[in-house]
Phi, psi and omega in degrees: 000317181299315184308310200278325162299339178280320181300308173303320155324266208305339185298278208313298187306295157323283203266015168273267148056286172265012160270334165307340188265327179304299181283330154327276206288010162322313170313321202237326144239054181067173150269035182286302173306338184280271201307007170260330196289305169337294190294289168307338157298297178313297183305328158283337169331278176309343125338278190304351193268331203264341171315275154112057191288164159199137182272109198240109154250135166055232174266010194231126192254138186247126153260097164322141169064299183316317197295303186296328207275359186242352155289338173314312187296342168291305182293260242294324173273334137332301124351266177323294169336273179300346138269324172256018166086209198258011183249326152337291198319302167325250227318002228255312183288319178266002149296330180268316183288327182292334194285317185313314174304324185253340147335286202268334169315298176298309191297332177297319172296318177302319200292307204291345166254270131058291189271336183294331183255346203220189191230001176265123173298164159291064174300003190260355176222127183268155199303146168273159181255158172289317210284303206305345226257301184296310191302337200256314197292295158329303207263010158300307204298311177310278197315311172315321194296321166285350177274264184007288181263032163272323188290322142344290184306295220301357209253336190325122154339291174306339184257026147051037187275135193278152173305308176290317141324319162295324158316316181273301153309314155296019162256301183274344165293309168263026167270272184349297185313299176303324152299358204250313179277297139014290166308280182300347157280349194251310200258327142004117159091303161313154214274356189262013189309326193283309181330299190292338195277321180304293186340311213266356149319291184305292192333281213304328236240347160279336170310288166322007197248334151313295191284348194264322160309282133008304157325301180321284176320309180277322169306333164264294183340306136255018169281322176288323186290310182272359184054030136009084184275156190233055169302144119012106157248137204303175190286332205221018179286329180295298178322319203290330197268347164283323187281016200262011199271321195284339189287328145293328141314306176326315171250351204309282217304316214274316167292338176265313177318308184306307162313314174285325182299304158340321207285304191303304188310320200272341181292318172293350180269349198253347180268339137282352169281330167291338160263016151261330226261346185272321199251021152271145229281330193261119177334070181290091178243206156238087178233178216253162192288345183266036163115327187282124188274121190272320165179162198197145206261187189288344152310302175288001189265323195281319189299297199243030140081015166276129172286150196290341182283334190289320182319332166267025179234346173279140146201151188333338182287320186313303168339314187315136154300280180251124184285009171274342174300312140014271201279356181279321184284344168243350159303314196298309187268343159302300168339264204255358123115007157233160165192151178237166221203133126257150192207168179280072205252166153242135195271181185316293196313345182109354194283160205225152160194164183258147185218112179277159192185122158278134166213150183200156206282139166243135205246160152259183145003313185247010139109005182280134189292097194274321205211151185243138177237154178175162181221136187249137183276156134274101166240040152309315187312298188317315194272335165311303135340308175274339151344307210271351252217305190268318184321293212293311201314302191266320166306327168292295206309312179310309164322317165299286171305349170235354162335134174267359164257158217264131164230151177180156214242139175219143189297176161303003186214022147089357153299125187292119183267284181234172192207114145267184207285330175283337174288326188293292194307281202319286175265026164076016189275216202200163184302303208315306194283359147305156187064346173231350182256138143293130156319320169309350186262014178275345200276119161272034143200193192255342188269318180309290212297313165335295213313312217292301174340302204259351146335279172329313203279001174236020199214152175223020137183182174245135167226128184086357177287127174302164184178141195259148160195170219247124104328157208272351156295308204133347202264131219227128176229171172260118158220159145277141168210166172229154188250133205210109188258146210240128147266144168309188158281323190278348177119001189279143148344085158257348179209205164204149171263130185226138139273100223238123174213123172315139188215029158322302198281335197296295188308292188313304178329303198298318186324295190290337165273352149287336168309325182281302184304341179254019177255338213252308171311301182311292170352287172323311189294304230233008178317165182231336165267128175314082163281118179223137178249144169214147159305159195324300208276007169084012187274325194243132188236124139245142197179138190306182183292320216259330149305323172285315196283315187315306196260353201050028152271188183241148168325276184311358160274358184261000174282290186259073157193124172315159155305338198266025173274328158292346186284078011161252187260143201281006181270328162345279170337301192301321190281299160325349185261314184296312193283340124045260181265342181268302165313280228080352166209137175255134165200113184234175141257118187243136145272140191222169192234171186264167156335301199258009149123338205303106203245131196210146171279162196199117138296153168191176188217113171241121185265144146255118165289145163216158188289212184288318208252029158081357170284103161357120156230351179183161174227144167266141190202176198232137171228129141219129172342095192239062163294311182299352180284311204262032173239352168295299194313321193280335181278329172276332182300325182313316166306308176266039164294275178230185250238115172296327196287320186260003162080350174258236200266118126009138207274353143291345170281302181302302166319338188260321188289320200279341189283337180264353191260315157309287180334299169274002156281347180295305177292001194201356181070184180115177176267163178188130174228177173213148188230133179258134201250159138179144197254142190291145178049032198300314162306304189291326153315311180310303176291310183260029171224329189101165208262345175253004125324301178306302158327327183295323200287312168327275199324284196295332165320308218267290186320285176309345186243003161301305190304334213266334194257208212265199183260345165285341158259158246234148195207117155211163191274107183289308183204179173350248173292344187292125128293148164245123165257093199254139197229089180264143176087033203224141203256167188301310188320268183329313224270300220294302170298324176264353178288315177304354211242336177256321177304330179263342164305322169271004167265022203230331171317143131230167180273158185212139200273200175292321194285324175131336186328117165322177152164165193240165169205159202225157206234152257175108188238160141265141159229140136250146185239102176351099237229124199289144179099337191235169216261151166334289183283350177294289188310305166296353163289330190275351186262341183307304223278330174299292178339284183317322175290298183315321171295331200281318183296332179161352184055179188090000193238178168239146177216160211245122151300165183261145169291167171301000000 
């Protein structure tokens, strides 16, 4: 059973498949294969049906095989319905009714030669049953009847119903409706009839479970692939187009007598329509309503670059830019049965163009729509042209109307035509006084206006000329202007255009800026500071008199030399740029160097220009020379500093050194000593030699005791003969030792008087070693007291204070 169920799948899958695939291919080949695909299905139908195969599970009888091949037959006229209308669907329905008709025909006639030549039947084709044959036929004709008006209902607005759930219910409807009419006409009155009707129920309704995906599926595809509209069709349009048959037999023969009488007239009409329709300049085609093109002349082939072979595989929708245009173009010919156009296309190549286009409907006889004909134009160039036309169009009226200079149009005798609103503003008229004012009353004399006249007559325009004209107050302005005389096509004169632009206050400017630039040039010249402007990257320097003496150049030296050519060092430059750009003004000391290599400090103040749009283009600046300044400044600190006569540190500096020196011993510990110096018998040098020996005796003592300490330590002159020596990291010991080591240097110096005499002199040191707790001054009173013990002792010696 599973097995016989797998089979029925895979059966079921295969021949929905091809009949959907049969219908695919209508674009490219016709339904001529669908409707053989159609025919042939019906016949096994009818095989398998008049067979009579059956499956008995439980209570329930399967009729083998018929259920795929006649839902197939159901999917197929489904389909054509719903994409291709009701005249397909006819041929779709009467492909199925002949074959069905013509089946059990054929099998009687085979049994009846069968029994006539040999006495063995046909076993390979069963006998037909009549009843089965009429029941299938019948409940064909039902079912169909019923997709219609289901697809119809289920399509109502009002019920907001989806493609698929419409689909599918109409699909399961009419499975359901057929077995129930199928069954009870073939089988009714037999004793398995209820057996037979559940089988072919469960079937169909497992069919469906197959089929409905498969539906699903093929139904967006082409709607999406082909831009498918999925419409309403009146209810009884199937009914109408079969029964519509007989009333075309009814005339055929009457209509064919009519045709042959026709026939010379229409070939000859038809042999000039081919020769307009081949040899017009203009895309001439035919095609079927649903889009496929029947013929087209060699204009149109060539518009979209297509070959005559290429044509059963094209159809016009594909052509579309935007596919709503499409469906816009067959609503207008259903509406109105012409229509004209512009529309977007696209050629083989992918190239896009615009297309003028007539198109109309060609009908038969009962008024049904066979082919839409028409003819296309390419007028891109054309829309393109006029694009450019209303652009160029509207940029002028724009220009005019919002120009910040006065335009106006005036006849040959000086009537004012057209004016813009700035022309108006400008001498002060109003819309009104177009058309009635002459221009001419603008010239406040008769020799300007003369002059501009016999101008004009021998010229056809003016540019750029100054000129005084009047307002309509009376008030005399300075303007520029230009004049343009407009001509016809034959050449006459018709008006002249003028552009009017005040340049009053522009003249006073100028006036006054030049007045500025040249109070500003003096300035610049006769500046006593070195002024210079140089552009972004330093190439081009302009700069005053008082800058070339500064630097030693020349006018003709500023051509070839950069900025960065004064700088002593060139990262300077460099530092300047940054700082700058963040500032905008500087103000330093720079060292800069001379022509001649000579390198000097220099103050300055350099600003940055910048444009409209806030970008740095030069910079200006003020320079002056503080060298001699800053070596008076370094000199004076120096005096107060050191000491004049001995050149070392001054007893206010030794004091500020040993202070700064408690202070971190206090914070951080170490040693710290002081040695009070001071040379014996310093009077008595004074008295037998004189006071500039002495100043002598000083000098060179300072010299010798500079010489004797370290490079951390610090030597200054406390008072008149007194040194003070501050020794940091250094214990009374260390202090002891460099003290004994400058007493005996200076007692092995010798000194010399104004004569030049030698003579020797000796020196007398205190030591104190900084002691925790205590202060500047406890310490050097304890290194004083140390001296005075040393002077006391015989002088010439060294002495150590005791700690506190």
């Amino acid at each position: 059973m599973a097995s016989a169920a797998s089979a029925l799948i895979i059966e079921s899958v295969v021949v929905y498949l091809l009949v959907l695939l049969a219908h695919s291919l209508r674009h490219r080949a016709g339904l001529g294969p669908f409707y053989a695909l159609l025919g042939g299905l019906t016949a096994i139908m009818s095989w398998v049906t008049d067979a009579g195969i059956q499956v008995d599970v439980g209570s329930v009888t399967f009729m083998v095989g018929s259920t795929v091949f006649y839902t197939a037959l159901l999917l197929g006229v489904f389909v054509v319905y719903v994409f291709d209308g009701p005249l397909p669907t006819r041929t779709a329905i009467l492909t199925i009714a002949a074959v069905s008709v013509l089946t059990p025909v054929t099998a009687f006639v085979l049994h009846a030669q069968m029994a006539a030549i040999s006495p063995t039947p046909a076993l390979l084709v069963p006998m037909p049953s009549l009843r089965i044959n009429t029941a299938s036929v019948a409940t064909t004709i039902a079912d169909l009847l019923f997709l219609a008006i289901a697809w119809e209902f289920l399509g109502k607005p009002r019920l907001k119903m989806g493609t698929w759930p419409r689909v599918y219910l109409t699909l399961l409807g009419v499975l359901v409706l057929d077995v129930v009419l199928f069954s009870t006409g073939a089988f009714a009155g037999t004793p398995g009839y209820l057996s037979i009707m559940s089988g072919t129920l469960l079937n169909r309704l497992a069919i469906s479970v197959i089929a409905g995906p498969i539906l699903f599926v093929y139904v967006h595809w082409q709607n999406k692939s082909r831009g498918a509209v999925i419409e309403n069709r009146p209810v009884l349009t199937i009914l109408t187009e079969v029964t519509g048959m007989r009333a075309e037999l009814g005339v055929a023969k009457q209509e064919i007598e009519r045709r042959q009488k026709a026939e010379a007239a229409l070939r000859a009409s038809e042999d000039r329509f081919r020769a307009f329709f081949e040899q017009s300049i203009d895309a001439a085609f035919v095609g079927s309503p649903d889009g496929r093109i029947v013929d087209v002349n060699q204009a149109w082939l060539d518009l979209f670059g297509y070959s005559r072979d290429e044509l059963s595989r094209f159809n016009i929708a594909d052509a579309y830019v935007n596919p709503a245009d499409r469906q816009n173009f067959l609503q207008k010919m259903r509406e109105f049965g012409t229509v004209t156009d512009e529309v977007r296309l696209r050629k083989k190549n992918g190239d896009i163009f615009d297309c003028a286009r007539t198109s109309i409907t060609r009908h038969d006889t009962r008024g049904r729509v066979i082919a839409v004909q028409g003819i296309m134009r390419d007028v891109t160039a054309r829309k393109q042209a006029e694009r450019a036309l209303r652009e160029s169009e509207e940029r002028y009226r724009t220009l005019f109307e919002h120009s910040l200079d006065a335009i106006a149009l005036a006849s040959p005798g000086g009537l004012l035509i057209e004016a813009n609103q700035t022309y108006l503003d400008l001498f002060g008229y109003s819309q009104d006084d177009i058309g009635t004012l002459n221009v001419e009353q603008q010239y406040p004399d008769e020799e300007t206006r003369t002059a501009f006249l016999e101008w004009m007559a021998t010229h056809d325009s003016v540019v750029d000329q100054e000129v005084r004209l009047r307002r309509r107050d009376g008030t005399i302005m300075d303007c520029v202007r230009n004049v343009a005389v407009r001509r016809d096509a034959g050449g006459n004169v018709i008006g002249e255009q003028c552009v009017v632009r005040d340049v009053t206050r522009t003249k006073r400017a100028e006036t006054e800026l030049r007045d500025s630039e040249q109070r500003f040039r003096t300035l610049f010249e006769q500046s006593m500071d070195a002024i210079y402007v140089v552009d972004l990257d330093g190439s081009h320097i302009q700069a005053n008199a008082a800058w070339l003496t500064l630097f030693g150049y020349t006018i003709d030296d500023l051509s070839q030399i950069n900025i960065i050519d004064i700088y002593a060092n060139p990262d300077d430059r460099k530092n300047l740029l940054k700082a700058i750009e963040r500032a905008g003004v500087i103000e330093d000391e720079v060292r800069f160097k001379k022509k001649d290599g000579t390198e000097f400090d220099c103050e300055r103040t350099v600003i940055a220009r910048r444009n409209e749009q806030g970008t740095i283009v030069a910079f200006q600046g003020i320079m002056r020379d503080v060298t001699q300044r800053k070596r008076d400044h370094a000199e004076l600190e120096r005096l107060a500093r050191f000491d004049v006569l001995t050149g070392i540190l001054n007893r206010r500096s030794i004091m500020e050194k040993l202070e700064e020196w408690v202070l971190h011993v206090r914070r951080y510990k170490g040693h710290l000593s002081v040695a009070m110096l001071d040379i014996d018998h310093f009077k008595k040098v004074n008295d037998d030699y004189g006071h500039q020996t002495g100043d002598h005796v000083l000098a060179n003592t300072a010299h010798v005791v500079q010489r004797g300490v370290r490079m951390t330590d610090f030597a200054g002159r406390y008072g008149g003969e007194e040194f003070l020596i501050v020794l940091p990291k250094t214990n009374a010991s260390g202090a002891g030792l460099m003290a004994e080591r400058t007493r005996a240097s200076l007692q092995a110096t010798p000194m010399h008087n104004a004569e030049g005499t030698p003579f020797h002199v000796t020196v007398s040191i205190g030591i104190a070693e900084w002691c925790d707790g205590e202060d500047m001054d406890s310490l050097v009173a304890r290194a004083d007291a140390a001296l005075y013990r040393a002077k006391a002792a015989g002088r010439n010696r060294v002495d150590i204070a005791a700690p506190n």
